[in-house]
Every structure is written in C-alpha cells, then in structure tokens.
C-alpha positions in Angstrom: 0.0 0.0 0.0 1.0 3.6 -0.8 -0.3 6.8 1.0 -2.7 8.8 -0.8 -0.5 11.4 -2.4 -2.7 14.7 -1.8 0.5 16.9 0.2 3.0 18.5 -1.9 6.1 17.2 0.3 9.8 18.9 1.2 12.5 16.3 0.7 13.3 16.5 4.9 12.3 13.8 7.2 12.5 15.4 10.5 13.6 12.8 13.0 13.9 15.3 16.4 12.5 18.8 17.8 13.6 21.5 20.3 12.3 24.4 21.3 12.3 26.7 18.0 14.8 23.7 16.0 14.5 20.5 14.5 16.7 18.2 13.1 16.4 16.0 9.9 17.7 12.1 9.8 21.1 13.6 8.4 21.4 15.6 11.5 20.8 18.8 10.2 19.3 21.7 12.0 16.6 24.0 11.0 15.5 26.8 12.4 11.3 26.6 12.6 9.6 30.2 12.2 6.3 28.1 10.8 5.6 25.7 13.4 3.8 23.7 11.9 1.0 25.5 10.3 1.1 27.6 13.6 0.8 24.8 16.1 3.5 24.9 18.0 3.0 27.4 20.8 5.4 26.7 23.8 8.4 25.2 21.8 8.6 21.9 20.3 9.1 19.0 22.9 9.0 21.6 26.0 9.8 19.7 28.9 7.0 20.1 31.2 4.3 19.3 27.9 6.4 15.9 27.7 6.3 14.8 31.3 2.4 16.2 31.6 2.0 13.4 28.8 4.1 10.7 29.8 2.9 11.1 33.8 -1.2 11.3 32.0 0.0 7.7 29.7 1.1 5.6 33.0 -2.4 6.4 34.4 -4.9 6.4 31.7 -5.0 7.7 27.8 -8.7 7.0 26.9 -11.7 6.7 27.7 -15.3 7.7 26.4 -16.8 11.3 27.5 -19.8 8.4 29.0 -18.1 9.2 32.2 -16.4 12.1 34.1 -13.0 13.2 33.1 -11.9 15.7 35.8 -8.8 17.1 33.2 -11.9 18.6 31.1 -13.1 20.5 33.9 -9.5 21.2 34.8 -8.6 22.2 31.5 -11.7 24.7 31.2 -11.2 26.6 34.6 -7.7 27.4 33.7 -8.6 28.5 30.2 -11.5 30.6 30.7 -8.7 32.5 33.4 -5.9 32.8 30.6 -8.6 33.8 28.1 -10.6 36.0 30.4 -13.9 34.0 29.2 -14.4 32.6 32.4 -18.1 32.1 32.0 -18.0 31.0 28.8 -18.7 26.7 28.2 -15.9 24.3 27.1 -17.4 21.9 24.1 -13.5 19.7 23.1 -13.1 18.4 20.3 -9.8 17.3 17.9 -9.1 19.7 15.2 -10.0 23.0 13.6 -11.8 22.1 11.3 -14.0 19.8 13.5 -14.3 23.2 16.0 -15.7 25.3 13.6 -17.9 22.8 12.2 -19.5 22.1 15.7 -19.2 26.5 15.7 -21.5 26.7 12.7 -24.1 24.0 14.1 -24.1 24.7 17.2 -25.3 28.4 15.8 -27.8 26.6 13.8 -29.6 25.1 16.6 -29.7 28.1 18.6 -30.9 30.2 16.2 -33.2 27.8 14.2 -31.8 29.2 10.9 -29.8 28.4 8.1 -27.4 30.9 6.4 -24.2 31.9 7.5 -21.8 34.6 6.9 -18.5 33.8 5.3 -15.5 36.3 4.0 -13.2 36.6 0.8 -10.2 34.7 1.5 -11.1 32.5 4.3 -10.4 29.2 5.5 -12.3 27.4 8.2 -11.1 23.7 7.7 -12.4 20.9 5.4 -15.0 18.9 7.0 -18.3 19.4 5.3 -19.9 22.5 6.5 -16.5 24.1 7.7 -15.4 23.6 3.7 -18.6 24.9 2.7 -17.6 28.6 4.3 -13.9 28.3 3.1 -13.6 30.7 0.0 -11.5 27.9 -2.1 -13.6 26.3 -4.6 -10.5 23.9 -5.2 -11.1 21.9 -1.7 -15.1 22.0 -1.9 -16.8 19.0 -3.2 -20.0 18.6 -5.3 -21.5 17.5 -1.8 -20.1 19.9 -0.1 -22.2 23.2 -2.1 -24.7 24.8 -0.2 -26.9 28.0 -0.9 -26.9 27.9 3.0 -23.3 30.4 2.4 -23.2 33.8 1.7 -19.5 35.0 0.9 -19.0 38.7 1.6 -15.9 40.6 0.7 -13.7 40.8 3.8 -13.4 43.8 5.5 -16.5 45.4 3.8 -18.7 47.0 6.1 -21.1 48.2 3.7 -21.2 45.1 2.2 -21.9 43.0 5.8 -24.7 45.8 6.4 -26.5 45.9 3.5 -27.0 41.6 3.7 -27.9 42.2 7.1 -30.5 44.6 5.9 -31.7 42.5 3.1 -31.6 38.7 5.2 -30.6 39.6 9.0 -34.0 36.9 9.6 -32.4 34.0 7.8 -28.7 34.1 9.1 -27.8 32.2 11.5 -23.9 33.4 12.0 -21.3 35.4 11.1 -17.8 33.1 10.9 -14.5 35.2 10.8 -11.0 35.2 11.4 -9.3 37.7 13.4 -6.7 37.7 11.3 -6.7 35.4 8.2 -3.9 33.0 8.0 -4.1 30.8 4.7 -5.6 34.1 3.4 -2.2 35.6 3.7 -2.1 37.6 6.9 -5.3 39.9 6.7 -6.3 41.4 10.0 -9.8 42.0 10.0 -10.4 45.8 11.4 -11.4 46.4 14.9 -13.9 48.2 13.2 -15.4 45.8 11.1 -15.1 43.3 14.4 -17.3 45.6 16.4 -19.9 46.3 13.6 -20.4 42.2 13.3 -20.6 42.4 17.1 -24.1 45.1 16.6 -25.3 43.3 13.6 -25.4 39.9 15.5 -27.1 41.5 18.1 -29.7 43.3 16.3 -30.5 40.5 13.9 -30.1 37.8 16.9 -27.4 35.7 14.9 -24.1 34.0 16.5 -21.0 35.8 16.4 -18.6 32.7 15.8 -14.9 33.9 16.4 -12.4 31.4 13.9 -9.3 31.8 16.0 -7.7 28.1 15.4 -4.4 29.7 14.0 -4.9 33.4 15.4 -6.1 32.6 19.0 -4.0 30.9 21.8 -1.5 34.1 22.4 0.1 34.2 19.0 -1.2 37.5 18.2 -0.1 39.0 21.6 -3.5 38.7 22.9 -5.2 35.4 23.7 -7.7 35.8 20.9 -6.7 38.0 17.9 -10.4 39.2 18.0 -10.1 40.9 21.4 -8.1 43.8 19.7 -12.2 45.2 18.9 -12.8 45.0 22.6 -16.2 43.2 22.0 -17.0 39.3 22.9 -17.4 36.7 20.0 -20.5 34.5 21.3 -18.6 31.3 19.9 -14.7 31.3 20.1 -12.9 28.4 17.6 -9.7 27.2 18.7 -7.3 24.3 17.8 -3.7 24.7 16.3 -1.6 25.7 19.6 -3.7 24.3 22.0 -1.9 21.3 22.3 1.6 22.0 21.1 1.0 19.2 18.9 -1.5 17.2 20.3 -4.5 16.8 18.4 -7.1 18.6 20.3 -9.8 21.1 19.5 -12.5 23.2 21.1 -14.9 25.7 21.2 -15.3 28.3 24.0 -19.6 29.1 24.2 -20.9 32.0 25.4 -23.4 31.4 28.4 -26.7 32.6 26.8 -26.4 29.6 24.4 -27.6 26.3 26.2 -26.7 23.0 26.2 -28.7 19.9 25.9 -27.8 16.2 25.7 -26.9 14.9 22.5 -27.1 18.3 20.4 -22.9 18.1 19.9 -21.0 14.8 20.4 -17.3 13.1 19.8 -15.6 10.3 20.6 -12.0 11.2 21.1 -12.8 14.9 21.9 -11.1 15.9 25.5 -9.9 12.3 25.7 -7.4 12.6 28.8 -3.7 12.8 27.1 -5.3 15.3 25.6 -6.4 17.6 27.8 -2.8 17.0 29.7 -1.0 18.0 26.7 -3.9 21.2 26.7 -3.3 22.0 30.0 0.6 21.8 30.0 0.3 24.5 27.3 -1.9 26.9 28.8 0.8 26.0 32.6 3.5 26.9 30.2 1.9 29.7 28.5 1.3 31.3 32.4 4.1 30.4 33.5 6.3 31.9 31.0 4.8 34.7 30.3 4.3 33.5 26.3 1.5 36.0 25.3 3.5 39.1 26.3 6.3 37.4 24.8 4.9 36.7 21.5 3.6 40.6 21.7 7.3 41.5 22.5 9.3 39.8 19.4 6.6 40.6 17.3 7.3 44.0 17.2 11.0 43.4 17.3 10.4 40.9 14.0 8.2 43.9 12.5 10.5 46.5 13.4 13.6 45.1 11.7 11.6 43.4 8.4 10.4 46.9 7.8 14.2 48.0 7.2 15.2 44.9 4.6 15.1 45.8 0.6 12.5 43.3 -0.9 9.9 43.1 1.8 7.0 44.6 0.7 3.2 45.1 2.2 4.1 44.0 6.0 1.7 43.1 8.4 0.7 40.9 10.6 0.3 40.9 14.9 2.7 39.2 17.2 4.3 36.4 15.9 1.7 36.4 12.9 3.9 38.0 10.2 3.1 38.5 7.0 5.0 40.3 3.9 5.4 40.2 0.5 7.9 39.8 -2.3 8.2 41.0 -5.6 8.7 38.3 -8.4 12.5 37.9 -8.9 12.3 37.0 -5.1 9.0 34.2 -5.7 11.2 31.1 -4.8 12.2 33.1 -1.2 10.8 30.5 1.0 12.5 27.7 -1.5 15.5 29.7 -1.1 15.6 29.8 3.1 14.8 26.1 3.1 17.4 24.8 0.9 20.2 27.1 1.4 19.5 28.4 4.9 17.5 25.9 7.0 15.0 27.8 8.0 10.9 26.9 7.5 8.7 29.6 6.8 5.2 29.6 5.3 4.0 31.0 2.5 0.5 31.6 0.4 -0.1 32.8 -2.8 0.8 35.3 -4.9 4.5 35.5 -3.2 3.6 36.0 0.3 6.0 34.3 3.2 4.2 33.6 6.4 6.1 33.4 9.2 4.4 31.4 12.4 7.2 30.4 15.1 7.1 29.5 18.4 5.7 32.3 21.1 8.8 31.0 23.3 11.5 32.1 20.1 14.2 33.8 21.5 15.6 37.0 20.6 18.4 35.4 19.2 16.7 33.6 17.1 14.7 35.9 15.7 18.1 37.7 14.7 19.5 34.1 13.6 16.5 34.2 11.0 16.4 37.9 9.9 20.5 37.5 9.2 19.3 34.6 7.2 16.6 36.4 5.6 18.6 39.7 4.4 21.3 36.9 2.8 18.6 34.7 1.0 16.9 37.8 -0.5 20.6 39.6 -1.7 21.8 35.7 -3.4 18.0 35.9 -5.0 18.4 39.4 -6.0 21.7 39.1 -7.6 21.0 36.4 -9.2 17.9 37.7 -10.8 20.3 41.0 -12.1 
C-alpha cells in the first residue's frame, strides 16, 4: 500500500525537535519560524508538555466522554482564566476544522436558521460544513455546495450591512477570522469586528470567532479578536492548543444552552489530551508567552520593515506576513534549501512566518541574518 498522495512534500524527514529547532535524519538543524502550520505554541518538545504526557499515559490515555474526566473540567477553569472568558462553556473536540464545524451548528440550533456569513479569502477547515464557508472552490466537493453560504468581501462594512439589511432573519452566524492566516495575513479591522458584534445583536445571529491559528496568544493577545474589545458569542480554537497534540475546542458563550446529544465526539477531551492542553496553557502562564509573543513581534516587524524586498508587512505578534516582488517568488525555496529555515507562504508570493511564542531574541536575529542573505543571493542572481 502507498499513501494517498494529496501533500506536496519537502524532501526532509524530521527525525527530532527542540524548542524553535528541528533536526532532519542527516542531523541537520533547522530553524522553525512556521511551526507547523502555527501549532507549535510553547516550543517543540518543551519539557513540562512531555512529562504532563508521559505522567497522564502511566495512568490512563482513553476513555469515552460516557463518564467524568476531571482534566476537562481542569482544563476549562484554567482556560477561561488565561482567556478572560471565564463564563464562557468548554465543548472539546480534535481539530479546527471539527471546531468550527460544531461552531456553525451549534449556531444553527440556537438560532433555528440556516445561512451563515463567510469572508473573501477565508479558511475554516475541510470537513463538510467548515469547507462549505472556506472561500477555495478547489477543496469543496459537489457534496459539499450549499446555498446555505453567503460570501461577503472581507473587511467590507457596507457590504456586511446591506446583507444584514436584506436577510438579517435568515442568518444564522457570522464566521470570521481575526486575522486570516491561509488568506495571507489579513487582519480583520477592529472596526469591522465591532460592527459584526451590533449586527449579531440586532438581527439575533451567533457571532462565531475562527481563531484556530490566530487565538492561543500568537497575536499578543489570547484571541486576535479581542483587539475590537467586543465578545465573539462562539470562540474556535485548535492549532496551539496542544503543542502538537490533536485537540480542539470551542469556547460558548453562556446565553447559548446545552442539551444532551445536540454536539458529540468520541476522542474529543480524551485525557492525554487535555494534559497536553493543560501543559500548554501551565507553560503559557508560566512563562509569560503572550506578552512574549507581543514583544518579538514588534521586534520581528520592526527590523523586516528596514530589509530591501519586503513589501506590504503586516501581521500581529508572531503572525507576520509580507510580500515579495517576483524575482524574489522562490524566497521561501530559497531559506529552506540554502538556509534551513521553514517559513510559510500563500499565494501570490507572500511568506508567512508562524514560530514558536517561546522564540528567543536570538533567534529571531538568527533568522532575519538569514533572511537579508537569501533575498541579496535571490536578488543578484535575478540581475
């Protein structure tokens, strides 16, 4: 048997992970400023996330959510503290894309409707209705097309008002990103934030927050949506919550209630994972991560904005985002092969750059050194 061959692959096995490094089978290091599609959030392999594992694994790793599991509870008091949601309701789950799909239902039911609010250039993940709201026509299935979607330039207010004005009784959410990462580093506006905030609340429609890649700290806040300074009534989150774990969730607001059998998983909140969930958020406290991530962010932006080549940069934290113009397109080809150093990138020419919140200042200067040589080889070469 062969795998299914849907992932366009590097040629680099990694065989070992450290803190913002990893090391291929040759013994090679690489500096890691993607992490993984975002995912790693307290350093690969950080002690403490390893033994919370390993002590969770000579205990118990599974069992059913037919029972109680004290680490979910556990897990949702120290979360709604580090989030400041602390009466908002835990719902786990094991991915993004399986957050955001219970997101949308979940609004569904509330509501008793059926359209949802979706933006230009968004992802959301590619289980059925999550795929349905991702503007990529490439990953949506016949099965997956619904008229239940309306797609809505992002950013647009006028454009969000005058469908509210038209259907405000049909929709049942409102799904956004804080900051879109596949879409290439777009924050949404604190203003357009607040003005899905009023329209939810005048039209009685959810408010669902995507912040799988943008929550969890990396944008120097725990949620890149608390920049508006108004509450999402559904919060998505996945990516960094485990460090690596697979584990998923979605924070509820309390005006939305609960009853048996509405939402459902088996291996959601399964007990290695919410030790892996709750070493992150220890580690995250503990170290001060958010502030951190704040802190080289601005350093990162400050020094980017000085290099020849980078153009359009933006981003919050250590969610970075620039461009390149086309003699520099195979950049992040470039700092791979030649400079061991992953970074991520989206279309046209945009590098992405999602390390660690625990990077250290000198690796941050260990990259940008890096960076100023890969674009002056690429620019020479293209004279």
């Amino acid at each position: 048997m062969k795998l299914f061959d849907v992932y366009p692959l590097n040629d680099i096995t990694i065989t070992r992970a450290l803190g913002s490094y990893v090391w291929d089978n040759n013994g090679v290091q690489y500096l890691d400023m993607y992490g993984g599609h975002a995912v790693i959030s307290i350093g690969h392999t950080h002690p403490h996330w390893v033994k919370r594992i390993e002590d969770q694994l000579g205990k118990i790793a599974f069992y059913s959510n037919s029972i109680q599991i004290p680490l979910q509870q556990e897990l949702a008091y120290k979360l709604g503290l580090l989030s400041g949601k602390t009466d908002y309701q835990l719902f786990l789950c094991n991915s993004g894309a399986e957050a955001n799909e219970n997101a949308l239902k979940l609004a569904s039911f509330h509501t008793g409707r059926k359209k949802i609010i979706a933006f230009s250039k968004s992802f959301h993940g590619r289980t059925s209705l999550a795929v349905a709201a991702t503007d990529n026509k490439s990953i949506v299935a016949p099965v997956n097309e619904t008229d239940n979607i309306i797609f809505l330039p992002f950013n647009d207010e006028d454009a969000l008002k005058n469908c509210f004005q038209k259907q405000g009784e049909t929709i049942a959410a409102v799904i956004v990103e804080g900051i879109q990462g596949v879409g290439g580093i777009i924050a949404a506006t604190d203003s357009f934030l607040r003005l899905i905030r009023t329209l939810c609340d005048d039209a009685g429609a959810v408010y669902i927050a995507d912040s799988v890649q943008c929550g969890y700290g990396r944008s120097g806040q725990f949620f890149a949506h608390d920049a508006a300074g108004v509450h999402a009534d559904i919060y998505a989150m996945a990516k960094g919550m485990g460090n690596g774990f697979p584990i998923g969730g979605i924070l509820i607001a309390p005006h939305i209630q609960p009853k048996h059998g509405m939402l459902g998983t088996t291996f959601g909140g399964n007990h290695l994972a919410c030790a892996a969930a709750l070493a992150v958020l220890e580690v995250i406290e503990k170290e001060n991560l958010i502030s951190m991530a704040k802190q080289r962010g601005m350093y990162l932006m400050s020094q980017l904005k000085t290099i020849n080549g980078i153009e359009n940069l933006r981003g919050r934290g250590l969610m970075i985002g620039f461009d390149t113009p086309e003699h520099l397109k195979g950049l992040k080809k470039k700092l791979l092969t030649d400079f061991n150093v992953f970074t991520g990138e989206a279309k046209p020419n945009t590098i992405r750059l999602l390390p660690s919140l625990a990077i250290t200042r000198k690796q941050c200067d260990e990259f940008l050194d890096a960076l100023k040589d890969a674009i002056a080889e690429l620019s020479q070469n293209a004279q």
